[in-house]
C-alpha positions, 0 to 999 in steps of 0.5 A, a space after each residue: 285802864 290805868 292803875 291809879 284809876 282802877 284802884 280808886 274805882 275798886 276801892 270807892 266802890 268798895 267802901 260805898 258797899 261796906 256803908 263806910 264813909 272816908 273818914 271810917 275808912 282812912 281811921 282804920 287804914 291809919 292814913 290822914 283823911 286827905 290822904 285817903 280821899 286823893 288815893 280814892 280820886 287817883 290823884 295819889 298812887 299809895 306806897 306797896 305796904 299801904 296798898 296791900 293793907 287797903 287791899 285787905 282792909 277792902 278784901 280786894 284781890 292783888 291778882 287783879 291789878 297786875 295787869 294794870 301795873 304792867 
């Protein structure tokens, strides 16, 4: 599984389950709504620091995207 597609799955699935819409979520993120919605369809691969803050913001473990990137 790719990593850019695991990542927006973990995180719609995410978001979905904290009742928050992409509008909420990319405020509190402080990314543009475009550029959450295409991180969240995984036509963009976020840069390190912003995928850590989505990986807090969503209590996601990077643990498990290691293998996913090698």
């Amino acid at each position: 599984m790719s990593f850019a597609y695991k990542f927006s799955k973990d995180i719609c699935e995410a978001r979905q389950r904290m009742g928050l819409t992409q509008e909420q979520c990319a405020e509190a993120l402080h990314l543009s709504i475009r550029e959450f919605q295409n991180i969240e369809a995984g036509r963009f691969t976020p840069r390190l620091p912003t995928f850590l803050r989505i990986l807090d913001f969503f209590g996601l473990d990077f643990d498990d995207y290691r293998e996913a990137v090698s």
